[in-house]
Structure formats: C-alpha cells, structure tokens
N, C-alpha and C positions, 0 to 999 in steps of 0.2 A: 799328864796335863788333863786335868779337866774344866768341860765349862760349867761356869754358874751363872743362873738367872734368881731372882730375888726379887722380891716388891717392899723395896725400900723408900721411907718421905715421901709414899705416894707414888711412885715408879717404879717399873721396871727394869731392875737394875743387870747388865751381865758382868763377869770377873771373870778371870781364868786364874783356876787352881792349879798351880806346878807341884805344888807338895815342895817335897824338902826336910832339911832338919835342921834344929834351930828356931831362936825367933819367928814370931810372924812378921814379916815383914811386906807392907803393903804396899804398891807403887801404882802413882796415877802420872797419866803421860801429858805431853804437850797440849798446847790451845787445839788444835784442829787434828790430833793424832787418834789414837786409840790403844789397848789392851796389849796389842802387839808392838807396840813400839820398844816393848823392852826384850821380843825374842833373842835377840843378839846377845843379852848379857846373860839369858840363862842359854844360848850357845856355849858360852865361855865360863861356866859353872856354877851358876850364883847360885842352886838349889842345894851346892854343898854346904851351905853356909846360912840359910834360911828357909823357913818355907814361905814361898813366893806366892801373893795374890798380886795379879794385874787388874785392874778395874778399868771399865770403860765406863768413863764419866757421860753425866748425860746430853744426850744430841751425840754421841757419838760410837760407833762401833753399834754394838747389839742395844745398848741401851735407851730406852725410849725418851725420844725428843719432845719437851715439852714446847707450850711457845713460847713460854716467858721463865724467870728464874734462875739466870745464869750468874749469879751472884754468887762470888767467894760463902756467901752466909748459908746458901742455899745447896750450892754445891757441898760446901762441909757438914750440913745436916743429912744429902745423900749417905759421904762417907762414913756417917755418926751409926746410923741405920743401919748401913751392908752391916760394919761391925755387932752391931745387934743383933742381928739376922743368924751371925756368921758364930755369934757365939767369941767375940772376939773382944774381950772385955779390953787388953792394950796389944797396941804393934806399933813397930818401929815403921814409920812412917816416908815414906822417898817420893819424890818427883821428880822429872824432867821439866823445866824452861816451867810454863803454866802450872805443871804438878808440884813444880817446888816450890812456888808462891802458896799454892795450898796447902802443900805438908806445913809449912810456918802459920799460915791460919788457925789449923788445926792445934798446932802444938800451944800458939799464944791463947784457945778460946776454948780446947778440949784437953787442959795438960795433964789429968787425970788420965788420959784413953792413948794418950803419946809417948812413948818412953825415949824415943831418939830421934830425931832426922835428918834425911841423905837428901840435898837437895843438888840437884844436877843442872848445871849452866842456867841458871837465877841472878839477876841480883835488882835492886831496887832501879838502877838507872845502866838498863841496855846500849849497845850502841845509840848513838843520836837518826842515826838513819835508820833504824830498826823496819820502820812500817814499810819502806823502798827495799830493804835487803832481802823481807819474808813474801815480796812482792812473784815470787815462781812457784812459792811453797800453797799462799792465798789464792792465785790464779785457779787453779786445780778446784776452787768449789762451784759446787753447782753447775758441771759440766758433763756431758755425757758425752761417752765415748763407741764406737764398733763393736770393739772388744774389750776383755782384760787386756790381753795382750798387744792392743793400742795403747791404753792409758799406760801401761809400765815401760813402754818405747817414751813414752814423753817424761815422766815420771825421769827416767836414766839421762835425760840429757837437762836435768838441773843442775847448775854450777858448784853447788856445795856437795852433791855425790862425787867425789873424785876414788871413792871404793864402792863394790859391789859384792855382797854374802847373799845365802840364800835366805836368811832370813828378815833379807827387808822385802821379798816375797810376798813374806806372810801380814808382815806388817800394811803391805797395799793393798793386800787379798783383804783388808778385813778394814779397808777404807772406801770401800764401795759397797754398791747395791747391784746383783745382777740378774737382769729384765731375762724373759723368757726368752728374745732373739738373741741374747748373747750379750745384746749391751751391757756397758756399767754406766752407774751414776755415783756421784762422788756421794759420802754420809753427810757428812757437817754443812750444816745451813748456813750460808754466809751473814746474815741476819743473826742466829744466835750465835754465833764466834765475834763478830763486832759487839753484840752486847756484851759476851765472856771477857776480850780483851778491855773495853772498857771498860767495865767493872773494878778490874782485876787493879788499875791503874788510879784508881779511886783509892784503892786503901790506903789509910797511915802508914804505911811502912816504916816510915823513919821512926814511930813512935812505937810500933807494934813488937819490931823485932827485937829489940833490948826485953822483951818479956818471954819472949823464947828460953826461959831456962834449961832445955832438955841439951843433951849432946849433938850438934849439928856438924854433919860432913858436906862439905862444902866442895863441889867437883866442876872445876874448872876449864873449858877447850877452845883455845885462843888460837886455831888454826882458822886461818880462810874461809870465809864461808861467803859473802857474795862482796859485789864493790872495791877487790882486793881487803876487806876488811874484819873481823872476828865479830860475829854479833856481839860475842860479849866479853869485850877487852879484860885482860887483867885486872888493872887496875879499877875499874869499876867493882870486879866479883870483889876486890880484897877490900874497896869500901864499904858494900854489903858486912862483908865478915865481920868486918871492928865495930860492928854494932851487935854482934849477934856474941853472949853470956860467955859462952862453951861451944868455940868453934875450931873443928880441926879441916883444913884450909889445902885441897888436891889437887895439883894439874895433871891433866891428861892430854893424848894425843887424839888430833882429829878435831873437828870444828862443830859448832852448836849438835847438827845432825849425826854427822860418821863418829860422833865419839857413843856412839851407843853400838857399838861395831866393832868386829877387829881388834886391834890394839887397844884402841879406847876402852874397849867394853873389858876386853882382861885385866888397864889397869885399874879400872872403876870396879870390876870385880872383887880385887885384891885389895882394892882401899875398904870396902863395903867389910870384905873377909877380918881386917882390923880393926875396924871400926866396931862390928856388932858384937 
C-alpha cells in the first residue's frame, strides 16, 4: 500500500495505491467516507484480481477541501486529472452509494477514459426515508471528540454495524483530524456534504444512465440497515439496472454499510473477480 498525493483540477488530491495485478481499477467511496472505506474488500483479496487505487475525493480524507465545487461535474474533472497525473489513460471504474453515482458520471461524460463499472448500493431512487436513515451516519460531522478512542465507542454503537473487523479501524482513523491533546475532529464539512448530496440528486439520471454503454456491475445489500428497513431496497436497485445498456445485476450479504465487510466484501470480491 502506498500513499498518493497529486495536484489535480487545481487540488490536492490523496489516493492510496494497493498495487495488484490486473486492470486498474479505480474506486471512490461514499458521500461523507473516505479512501479507506474499501479496506475490507482488499482484506478479502481484491489486489488478486486488480490493481487498486482508493481516492479520497475532495473535502475529504487527505484531500484538500475546497469551499465550493462539489458538483458531480467538478468532482469528475478531480477524477479526470488524478488519471492524468497517474498516467492512467482508462480504468475500470467502481463506487460505493455517492462513488457509484460518479463511476456512472464518469463513464456517460468520460467513456473514452471508462472501460467498466462496479457500482455498489446505487441506484437513482433510495429508500424514501433515506435522509432520516443516514440520520447516525450525518450526526458524526463537525464534532469533536477526547479521543480517537471515544469517537469509535460512539461510532460501534450505530445501528447498522451489527459486525465489527479491524478494518473499519482504519477506515475511522482516516475520518478524522487529530489535535495535539489527543482530540479528534471529524473531516467532512457538513456544508459541503449538503452541497455534494445535493448536487448529486440534481442530475438526469433517468436520462443519463441509458448512455452508460460500458459493462456495469451492479452490487446490491438489502439487509437492515436503520428503521427496520434496507436503505436500498431491491426493487429500486433492479429499477436502476433496466435502464442501464449492459448490466450484470449482484446481491450480496450485509446492508448499505457491513456489505463492504465480511461476507459481503468476499462476495463482492468474487463478483468484481468475474466481472473484470
């Protein structure tokens, strides 16, 4: 593993290189996550099968937060850039939840630079309660805490971790800031995450994704996640899917969160393993 820093679109950009063999293949995480949110699936092998760049988009993780700019448009010229940067003329593209509405940006607006993508619990219409569900996940910004090890005691008692690996560790370790007395503070600005989600919900979707021609895997996790209810029910993902060219259509175990985990992340490993 190593890290990358880059001054891409004007920013400075960080990624974390896994290496691997294979494909490059690129993944950017959730609305308010970071670079590590995909430890768990290269836990579970995924450098067999590609080599893995993690990017931390910006405002978040290592990446420098601008004030404004959080626009699918703006965020995909980030991505445009690292790959420039990076020497990375195409990659197979993937996201979680926010990353996989960009990997689809990307591929309908960059399909020269896109050769596939893995897009992980996406789809154009989430639960209806969505903003009330991600209401423990939201809470968390702009809060300081004692310790690390206060904020991951609060962290473990959200209702959608019903599993614990060490590598959502790392994933927390690198969603904070840590002050000289020990404190932490969370990364992401509540301000630009309202504007990212925002955005995000702006686009045509309905019109955009029928241009998606590249190979799309489509990874599904309809477990529990708060409300008694699946952020992102079946049926919804599988409405997504029948608009998208060339789609191959995965469920997995675990819900929005724990499917990047554990079982989840083995069998999303193993779909990704087929897929590329």
């Amino acid at each position: 593993m190593q890290d990358v820093y880059v001054s891409a679109n004007g920013l400075k950009i960080h990624a974390v290189d896994w290496g691997g063999t294979g494909p490059v293949l690129l993944l950017a995480h959730g609305l308010t996550a970071n670079a590590h949110a995909f430890d768990g699936l290269m836990a579970a092998g995924l450098k067999q099968y590609a080599r893995v760049i993690a990017v931390d988009l910006r405002g978040r993780g290592e990446s420098e937060a601008p004030d404004q700019g959080y626009t699918m448009a703006e965020t995909a010229k980030d991505i445009i850039a690292l790959m420039d940067v990076l020497q990375l003329e195409q990659v197979v593209m993937g996201g979680h939840s926010y990353g996989a509405f960009l990997s689809w940006y990307l591929a309908a607006h960059y399909p020269t630079r896109i050769s596939k993508v893995i897009a992980l619990d996406a789809a154009m219409r989430m639960h209806p309660n969505t903003l009330q569900m991600l209401g423990p996940a939201l809470g968390r910004l702009g809060k300081v805490f004692g310790s690390f090890d206060a904020y991951l005691q609060l962290v473990k008692t959200a209702p959608y971790l019903h599993i614990w690996e060490e590598a959502m560790t790392s994933y927390y370790k690198a969603d904070v800031h840590t002050a000289a007395d020990g404190s932490v503070a969370t990364i992401p600005n509540a301000q630009h995450m309202t504007e990212a989600a925002t955005k995000v919900l702006a686009e045509p979707w309905a019109d955009m994704l029928p241009q998606v021609v590249q190979p799309v895997l489509m990874v599904n996790a309809p477990g529990i996640y708060t409300m008694e209810a699946p952020l992102l029910p079946e049926a919804n993902a599988r409405e997504t899917a029948a608009l998208l060219p060339n789609v191959q259509f995965e469920i997995v175990e675990g819900n929005h969160q724990t499917m990047l985990y554990g079982e989840g992340a083995r069998q999303i490993v193993a779909a990704i393993a087929s897929f590329i």
